[in-house]
C-alpha positions in Angstrom: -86.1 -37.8 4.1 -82.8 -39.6 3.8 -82.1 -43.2 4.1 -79.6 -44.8 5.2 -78.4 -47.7 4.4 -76.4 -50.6 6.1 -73.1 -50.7 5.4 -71.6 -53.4 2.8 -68.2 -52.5 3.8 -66.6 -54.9 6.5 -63.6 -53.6 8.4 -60.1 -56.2 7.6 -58.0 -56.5 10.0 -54.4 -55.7 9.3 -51.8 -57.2 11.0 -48.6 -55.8 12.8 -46.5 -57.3 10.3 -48.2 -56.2 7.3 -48.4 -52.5 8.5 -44.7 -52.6 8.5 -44.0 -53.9 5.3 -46.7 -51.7 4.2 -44.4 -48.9 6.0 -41.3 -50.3 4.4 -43.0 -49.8 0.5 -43.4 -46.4 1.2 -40.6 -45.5 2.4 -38.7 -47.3 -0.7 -41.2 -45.4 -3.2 -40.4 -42.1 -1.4 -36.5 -43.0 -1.6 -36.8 -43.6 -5.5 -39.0 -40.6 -6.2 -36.4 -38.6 -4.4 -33.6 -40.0 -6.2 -35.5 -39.6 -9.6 -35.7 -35.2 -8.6 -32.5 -35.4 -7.5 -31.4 -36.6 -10.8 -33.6 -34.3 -13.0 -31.6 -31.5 -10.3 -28.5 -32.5 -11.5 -29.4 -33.0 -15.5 -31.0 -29.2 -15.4 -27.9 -28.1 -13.8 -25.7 -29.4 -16.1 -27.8 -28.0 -19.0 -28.2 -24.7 -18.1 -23.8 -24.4 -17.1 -23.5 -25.4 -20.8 -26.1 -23.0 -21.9 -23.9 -20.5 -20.2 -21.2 -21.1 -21.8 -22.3 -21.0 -24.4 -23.6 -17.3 -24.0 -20.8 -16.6 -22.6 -18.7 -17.5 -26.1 -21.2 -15.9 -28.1 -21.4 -12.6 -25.8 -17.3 -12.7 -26.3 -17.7 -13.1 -29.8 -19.7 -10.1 -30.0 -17.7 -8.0 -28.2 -14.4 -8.5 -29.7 -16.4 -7.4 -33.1 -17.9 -4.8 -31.7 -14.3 -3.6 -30.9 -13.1 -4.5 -33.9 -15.7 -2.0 -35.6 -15.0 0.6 -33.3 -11.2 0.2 -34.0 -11.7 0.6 -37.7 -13.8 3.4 -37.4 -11.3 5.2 -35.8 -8.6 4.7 -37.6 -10.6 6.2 -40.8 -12.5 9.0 -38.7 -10.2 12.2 -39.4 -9.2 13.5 -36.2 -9.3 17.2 -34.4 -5.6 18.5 -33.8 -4.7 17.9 -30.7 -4.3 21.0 -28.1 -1.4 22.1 -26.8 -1.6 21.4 -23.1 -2.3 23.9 -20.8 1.6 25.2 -19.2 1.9 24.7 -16.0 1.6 26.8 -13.3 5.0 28.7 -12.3 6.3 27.8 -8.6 6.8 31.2 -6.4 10.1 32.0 -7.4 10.3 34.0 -4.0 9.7 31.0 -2.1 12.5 29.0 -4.4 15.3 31.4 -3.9 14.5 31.2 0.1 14.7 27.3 -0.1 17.8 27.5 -2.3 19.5 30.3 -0.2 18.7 28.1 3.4 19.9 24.7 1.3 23.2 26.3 0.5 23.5 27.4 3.8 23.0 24.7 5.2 25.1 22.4 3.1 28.2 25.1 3.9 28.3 25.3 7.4 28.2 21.5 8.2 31.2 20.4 9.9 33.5 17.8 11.6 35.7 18.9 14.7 37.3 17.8 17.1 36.8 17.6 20.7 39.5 18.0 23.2 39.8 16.6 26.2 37.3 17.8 28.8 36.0 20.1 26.1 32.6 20.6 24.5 30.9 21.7 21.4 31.1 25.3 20.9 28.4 27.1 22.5 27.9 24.7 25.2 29.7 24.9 28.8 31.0 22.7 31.0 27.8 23.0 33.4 25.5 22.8 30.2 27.6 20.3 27.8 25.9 19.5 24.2 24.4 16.5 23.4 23.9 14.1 20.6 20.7 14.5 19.2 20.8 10.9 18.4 22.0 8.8 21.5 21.2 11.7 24.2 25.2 11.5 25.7 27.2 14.3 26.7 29.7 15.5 24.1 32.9 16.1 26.2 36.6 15.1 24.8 37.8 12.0 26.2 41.7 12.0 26.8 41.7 8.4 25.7 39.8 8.5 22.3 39.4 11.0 20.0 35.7 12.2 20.1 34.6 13.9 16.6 31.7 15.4 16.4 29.4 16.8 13.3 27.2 19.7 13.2 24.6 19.6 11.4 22.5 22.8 10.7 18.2 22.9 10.7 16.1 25.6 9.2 14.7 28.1 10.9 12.8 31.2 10.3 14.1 33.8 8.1 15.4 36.9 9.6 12.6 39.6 8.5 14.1 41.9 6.3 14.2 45.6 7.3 12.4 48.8 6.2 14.4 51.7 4.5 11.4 54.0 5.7 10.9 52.5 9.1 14.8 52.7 9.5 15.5 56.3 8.9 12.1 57.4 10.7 13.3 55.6 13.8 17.1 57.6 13.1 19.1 54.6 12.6 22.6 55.2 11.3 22.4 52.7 8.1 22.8 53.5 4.7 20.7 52.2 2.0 23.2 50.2 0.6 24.0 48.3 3.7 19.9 48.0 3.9 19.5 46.7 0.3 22.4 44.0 1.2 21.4 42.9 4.5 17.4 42.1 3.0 19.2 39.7 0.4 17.5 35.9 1.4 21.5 34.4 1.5 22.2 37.4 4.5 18.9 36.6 6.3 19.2 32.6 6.4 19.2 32.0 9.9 20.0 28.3 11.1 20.6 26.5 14.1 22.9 23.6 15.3 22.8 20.4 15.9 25.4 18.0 17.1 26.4 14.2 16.4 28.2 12.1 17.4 29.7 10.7 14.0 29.3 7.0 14.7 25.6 8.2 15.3 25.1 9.1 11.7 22.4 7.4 9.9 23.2 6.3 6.0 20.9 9.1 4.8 23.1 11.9 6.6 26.4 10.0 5.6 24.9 9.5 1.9 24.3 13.2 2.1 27.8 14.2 3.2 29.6 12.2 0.6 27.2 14.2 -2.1 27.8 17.4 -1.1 31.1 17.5 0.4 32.1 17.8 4.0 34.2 20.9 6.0 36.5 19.9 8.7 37.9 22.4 11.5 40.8 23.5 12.2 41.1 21.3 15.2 41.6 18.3 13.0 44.8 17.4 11.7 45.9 16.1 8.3 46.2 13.0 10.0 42.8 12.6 11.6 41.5 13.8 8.8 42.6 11.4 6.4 41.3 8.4 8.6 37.6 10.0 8.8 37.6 9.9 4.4 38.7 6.5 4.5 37.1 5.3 6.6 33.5 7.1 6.1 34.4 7.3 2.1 34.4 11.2 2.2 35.6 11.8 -1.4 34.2 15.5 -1.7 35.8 18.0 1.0 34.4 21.3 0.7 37.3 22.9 3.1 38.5 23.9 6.5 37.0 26.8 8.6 39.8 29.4 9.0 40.5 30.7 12.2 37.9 29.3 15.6 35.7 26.3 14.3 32.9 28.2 14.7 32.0 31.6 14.4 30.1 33.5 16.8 27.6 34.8 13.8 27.0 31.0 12.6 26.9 30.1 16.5 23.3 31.5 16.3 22.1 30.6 13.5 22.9 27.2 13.0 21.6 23.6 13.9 21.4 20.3 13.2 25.2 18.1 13.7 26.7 14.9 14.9 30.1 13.2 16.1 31.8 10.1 16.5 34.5 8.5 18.1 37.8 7.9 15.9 40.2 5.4 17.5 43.2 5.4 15.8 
């Protein structure tokens, strides 16, 4: 059976005062313990940055050694010849000779003429008048400026070329000969026009003129002419189109052209 005894212990009494100050120890041996971890934070951070570093140096140490090894391995391992490299793949040469054909095509039959009054491009009518591909006006001579325009031809499908067998089965009066020319890529570019203004030129078409030469028509005079090479820097002519400016064969299969107005 337990006993129990009387407590010895008497309660004291703390005042309101004394609990604060009490309070107020605390709180200051709280502060310093915090300040004391933030401290032993701050040294362990430090010490382990210059740990890194100093791993860091060593690991760089290593590595330029290890290519330093490496490097003088090489240069004392004999080598394997080297192979030839594989040649390259030829381009279809069909396909070249079609691109080179429509390119030269193209680069002869761009041309500069000259609009008279009230007149259009070729091809065009009074009801249906060209238009500049770039600006979207009507190309129609002006009796108060002269209005020069460039054509400017665009790809288009190639002609298909024709069958000797299918020819003579269907009893077409052709020879062979004619057949045989007529299937050659430069007879069976077909191209289509397209007209500028020549003010309306970009630098890119007026870079490519002065590379490859320009044609002017037979509407154009000496005169005229001479002021469109100075002032456009048209060293490179390629000629003058006899007869009409355009022919009724290059009529259809042309495209791509532009104009501008020369005030004199």
């Amino acid at each position: 059976m337990a006993i129990i005894k009387p407590s010895t212990h008497a309660h004291k009494t703390v005042s309101r005062d004394a609990a604060q100050i009490r309070k107020a120890e605390l709180a200051a041996e709280r502060a310093a313990r915090e300040e004391d971890v933030k401290g032993e934070l701050k040294k362990a951070e430090r010490t382990r940055m210059e740990r890194n570093k100093v791993l860091k140096r060593e690991a760089d140490m290593e590595k330029k050694k290890l290519k330093a090894a490496r490097h003088l391995i090489a240069i004392n391992t004999p080598r394997d010849p080297i192979p030839d490299p594989k040649p390259k793949r030829k381009g279809n040469r069909r396909h070249t000779k079609k691109v080179a054909a429509q390119v030269n095509a193209i680069d002869m039959n761009n041309l500069l003429l000259f609009l008279e009054p009230e007149k259009t491009v070729p091809g065009a009518s009074k009801e249906v008048p060209g238009k500049c591909q770039k600006c979207d006006k009507v190309l129609l001579g002006w009796p108060k400026r002269r209005l020069v325009v460039y054509r400017q031809m665009v790809r288009r499908p190639f002609t298909p070329p024709v069958h000797i067998k299918k020819t003579r089965r269907m009893g077409l009066p052709s020879s062979s000969a004619d057949i045989l020319s007529s299937n050659k890529y430069e007879n069976r570019v077909k191209l289509a026009p397209i007209w500028y203004h020549l003010s309306c030129l970009s630098e890119g078409q007026l870079n490519h003129i002065r590379e490859k030469g320009v044609r002017f028509g037979q509407s154009i005079d000496d005169h005229l002419k001479r002021s469109i090479q100075k002032k456009f820097k048209f060293q490179k002519e390629i000629g003058r189109v006899a007869g009409d400016d355009v022919d009724v064969d290059e009529e259809e299969d042309e495209e791509d052209a532009s104009g501008e107005e020369i005030s004199e």
